[in-house]
N, C-alpha and C positions, 0 to 999 in steps of 0.2 A: 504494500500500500504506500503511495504517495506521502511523504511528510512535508505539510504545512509549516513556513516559517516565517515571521514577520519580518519584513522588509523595510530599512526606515530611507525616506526619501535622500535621495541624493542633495546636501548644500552643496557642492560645487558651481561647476559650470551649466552643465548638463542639466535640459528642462526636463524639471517634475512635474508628474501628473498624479491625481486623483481617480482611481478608475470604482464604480459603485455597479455592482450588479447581483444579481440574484438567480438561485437555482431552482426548479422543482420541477419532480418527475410528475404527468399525469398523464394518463389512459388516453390511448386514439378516442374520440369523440366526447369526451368528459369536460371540455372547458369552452364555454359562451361567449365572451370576454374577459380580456385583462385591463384594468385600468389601476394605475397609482399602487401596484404592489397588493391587489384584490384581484382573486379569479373567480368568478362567476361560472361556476358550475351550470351544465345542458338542464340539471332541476331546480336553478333558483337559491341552490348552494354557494358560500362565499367560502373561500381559504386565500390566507396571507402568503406574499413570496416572502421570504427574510432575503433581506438585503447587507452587501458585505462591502466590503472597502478595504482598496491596494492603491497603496500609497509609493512613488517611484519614478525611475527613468521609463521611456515605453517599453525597453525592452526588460527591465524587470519585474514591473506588469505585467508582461505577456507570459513571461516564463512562469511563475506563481502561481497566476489565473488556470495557464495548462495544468500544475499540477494540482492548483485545487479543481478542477473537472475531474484528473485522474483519480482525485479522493474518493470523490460526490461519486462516481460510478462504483470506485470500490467498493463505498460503504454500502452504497444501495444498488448490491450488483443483483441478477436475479435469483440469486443460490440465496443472499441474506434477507432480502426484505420484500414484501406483496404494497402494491402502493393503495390506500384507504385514504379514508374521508383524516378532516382538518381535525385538529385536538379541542377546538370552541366549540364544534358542533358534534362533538365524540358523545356527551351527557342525551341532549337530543335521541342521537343513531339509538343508544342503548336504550332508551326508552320506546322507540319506537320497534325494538327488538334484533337490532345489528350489531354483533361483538364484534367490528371492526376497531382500529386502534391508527393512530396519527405515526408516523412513521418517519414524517420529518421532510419526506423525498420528494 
């Protein structure tokens, strides 16, 4: 597995940048729109993307970013994790009789 390491901006010469983005795994047909870090689920359901920040030259950025993908796939390859509903609307599922569980992905 990929290991994650914080990266602290270049002071030199050399332009730094900000880069902000977010990951999550969902099902072919499962998502209505995306707006502002909200996905609107095909029923009316919403789940959050988490949103991350890399901080650097571009090409430090670029290289982190790759291996934090290579994590995010690690961690949620298909041998480790089933992708399910959001963990706000987990209480909901189970009342309505779905032992699914938030997984992150």
């Amino acid at each position: 597995m990929a290991k994650l390491q914080v990266i602290v901006g270049n002071k030199g010469k050399e332009k730094t940048y900000v880069l902000i983005y977010g990951l999550r795994l969902y099902s072919e047909g499962e998502v209505q729109q995306v707006e502002r870090g909200t996905v609107t689920h095909q029923d009316g359901r919403e789940s959050r993307v988490t949103l991350h920040v890399l901080e650097g030259t571009r090409g430090q950025i670029k290289g982190q970013l790759l291996e934090s993908i290579d994590a995010f796939f690690d961690i949620y390859s298909d041998d480790n994790v089933s992708i399910t509903r959001s963990t706000h609307l987990q209480g909901r599922a189970l009342q309505q009789g779905a032992a699914e569980e938030d997984t992150g992905c």
